[in-house]
Wavefront OBJ file of the C-alpha trace (Angstrom):
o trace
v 10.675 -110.532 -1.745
v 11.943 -113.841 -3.358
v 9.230 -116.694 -3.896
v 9.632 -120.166 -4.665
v 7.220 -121.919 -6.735
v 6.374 -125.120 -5.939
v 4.510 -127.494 -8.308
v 1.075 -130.447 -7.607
v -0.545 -132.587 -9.157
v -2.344 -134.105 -6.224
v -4.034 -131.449 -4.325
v -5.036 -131.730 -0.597
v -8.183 -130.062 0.965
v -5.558 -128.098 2.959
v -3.930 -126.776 -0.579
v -7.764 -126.228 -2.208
v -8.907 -124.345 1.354
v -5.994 -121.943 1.143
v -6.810 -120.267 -2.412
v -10.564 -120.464 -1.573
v -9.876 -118.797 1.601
v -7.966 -116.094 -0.417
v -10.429 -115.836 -2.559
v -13.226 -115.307 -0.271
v -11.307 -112.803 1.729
v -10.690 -110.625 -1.238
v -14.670 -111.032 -1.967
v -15.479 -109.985 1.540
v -12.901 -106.882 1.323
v -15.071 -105.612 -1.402
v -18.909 -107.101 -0.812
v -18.675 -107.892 3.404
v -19.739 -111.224 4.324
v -21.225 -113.312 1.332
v -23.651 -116.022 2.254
v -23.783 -119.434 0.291
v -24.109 -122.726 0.789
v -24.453 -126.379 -1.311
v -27.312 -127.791 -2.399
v -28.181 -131.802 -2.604
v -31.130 -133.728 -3.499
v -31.005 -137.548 -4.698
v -33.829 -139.670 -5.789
v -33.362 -143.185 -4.491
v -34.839 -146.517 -5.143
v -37.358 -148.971 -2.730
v -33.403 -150.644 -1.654
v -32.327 -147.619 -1.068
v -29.942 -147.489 -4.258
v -29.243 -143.543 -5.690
v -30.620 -143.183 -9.426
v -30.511 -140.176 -9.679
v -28.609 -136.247 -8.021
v -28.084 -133.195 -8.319
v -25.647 -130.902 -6.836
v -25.070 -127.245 -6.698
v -24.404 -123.860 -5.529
v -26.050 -121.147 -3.995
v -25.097 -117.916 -3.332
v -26.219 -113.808 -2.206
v -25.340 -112.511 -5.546
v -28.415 -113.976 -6.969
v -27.171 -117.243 -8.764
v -27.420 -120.877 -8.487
v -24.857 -122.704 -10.080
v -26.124 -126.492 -11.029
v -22.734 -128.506 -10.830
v -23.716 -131.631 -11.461
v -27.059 -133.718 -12.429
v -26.984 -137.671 -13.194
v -29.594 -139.793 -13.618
v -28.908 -143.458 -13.808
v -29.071 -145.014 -17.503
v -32.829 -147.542 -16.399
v -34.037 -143.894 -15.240
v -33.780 -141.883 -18.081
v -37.238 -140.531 -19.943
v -38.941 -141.249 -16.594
v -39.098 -137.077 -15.501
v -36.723 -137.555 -12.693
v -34.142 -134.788 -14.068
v -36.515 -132.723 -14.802
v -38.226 -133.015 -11.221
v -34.505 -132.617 -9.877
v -34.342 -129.403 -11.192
v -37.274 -128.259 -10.179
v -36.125 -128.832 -6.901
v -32.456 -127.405 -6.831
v -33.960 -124.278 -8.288
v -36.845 -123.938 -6.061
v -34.574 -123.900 -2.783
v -31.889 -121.702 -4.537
v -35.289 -119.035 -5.356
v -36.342 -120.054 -1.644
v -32.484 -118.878 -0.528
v -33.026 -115.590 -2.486
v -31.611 -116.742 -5.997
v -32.973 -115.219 -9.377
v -30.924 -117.140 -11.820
v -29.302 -119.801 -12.826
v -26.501 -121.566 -14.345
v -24.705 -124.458 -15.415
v -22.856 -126.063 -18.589
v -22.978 -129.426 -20.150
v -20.689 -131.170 -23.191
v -22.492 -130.965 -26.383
v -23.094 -134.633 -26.568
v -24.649 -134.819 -23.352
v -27.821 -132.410 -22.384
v -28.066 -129.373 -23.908
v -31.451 -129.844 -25.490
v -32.989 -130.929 -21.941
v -31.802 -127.519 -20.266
v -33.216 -125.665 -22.962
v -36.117 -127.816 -22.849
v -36.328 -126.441 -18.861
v -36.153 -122.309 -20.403
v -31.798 -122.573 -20.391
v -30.279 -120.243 -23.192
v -26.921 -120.773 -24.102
v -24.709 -117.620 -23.450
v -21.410 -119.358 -24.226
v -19.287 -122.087 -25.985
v -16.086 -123.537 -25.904
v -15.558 -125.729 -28.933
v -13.157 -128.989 -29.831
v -13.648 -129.446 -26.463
v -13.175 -132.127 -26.878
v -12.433 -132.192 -30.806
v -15.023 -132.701 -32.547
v -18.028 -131.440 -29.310
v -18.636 -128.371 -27.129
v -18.831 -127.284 -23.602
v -21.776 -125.403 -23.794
v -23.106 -122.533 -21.268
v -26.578 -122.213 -20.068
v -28.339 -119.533 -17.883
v -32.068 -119.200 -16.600
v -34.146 -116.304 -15.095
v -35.818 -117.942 -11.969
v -39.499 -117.486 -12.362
v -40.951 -114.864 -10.401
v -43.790 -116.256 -9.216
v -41.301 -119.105 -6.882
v -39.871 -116.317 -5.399
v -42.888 -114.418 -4.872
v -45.171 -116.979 -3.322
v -41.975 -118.930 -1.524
v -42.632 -121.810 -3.200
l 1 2 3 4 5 6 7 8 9 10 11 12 13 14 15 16 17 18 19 20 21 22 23 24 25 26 27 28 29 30 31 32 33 34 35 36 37 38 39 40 41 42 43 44 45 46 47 48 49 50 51 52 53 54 55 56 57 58 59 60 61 62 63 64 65 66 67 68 69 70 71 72 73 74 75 76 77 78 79 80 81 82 83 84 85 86 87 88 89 90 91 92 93 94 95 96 97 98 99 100 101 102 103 104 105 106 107 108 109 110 111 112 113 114 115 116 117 118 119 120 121 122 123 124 125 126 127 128 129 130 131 132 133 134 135 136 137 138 139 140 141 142 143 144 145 146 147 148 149
């Protein structure tokens, strides 16, 4: 069979939705039907302005995967990441989830995950030179899951 190979630097959600499909069809081949799902919460202020988010993903093997937290520079120190947290891994527990995890750069937040009960299992270093990407992972308490909340 001859391919061509055909090269992007701007993807469409058409080019992104084909490999995920593929993807999830080869999961489902060997697991049936996965369920998963986003997560979203976002603090905002008395006008209505966002200071803080957090995204992520859920899904039935057990983990939530924290993609993204920000909390606006005038918010920092005030608990609001923290409370995030809480809250993106209390619905994942809620959705079945018993773990967690996530990575930050080395100059960013690795002391406040660990600060939360994050371990680092991994690390990519110079990256960039001179910092980390570092790799974090949680056990979800028990006692969430237990009580449902």
């Amino acid at each position: 069979m001859d391919y061509e190979i055909v090269f992007k630097e701007k993807l469409t959600p058409d080019d992104l939705a084909v490999l995920d499909d593929g993807i999830n069809r080869h999961t489902e081949d060997r697991f049936g039907k996965v369920p998963r799902g986003s997560l979203a919460f976002f603090m905002q202020d008395a006008d209505g302005r966002v200071v803080a988010g957090i995204t992520g993903y859920w899904n039935a093997f057990g983990w939530l995967y924290v993609n993204s937290l920000w909390v606006d520079e005038e918010a920092r120190g005030s608990g609001l990441g923290a409370h995030l947290m809480r809250l993106i891994e209390d619905e994942a527990v809620r959705r079945g989830c018993k773990h967690s995890y996530l990575n930050t750069m080395s100059f960013q937040a690795p002391a406040f995950y660990e600060k939360l009960g994050y371990v680092e299992f991994g690390r990519l270093d110079d990256f960039p030179r001179g910092h980390s990407r570092v790799f974090l992972k949680k056990d979800l308490p028990e006692a969430i899951r237990s009580t449902g909340g």
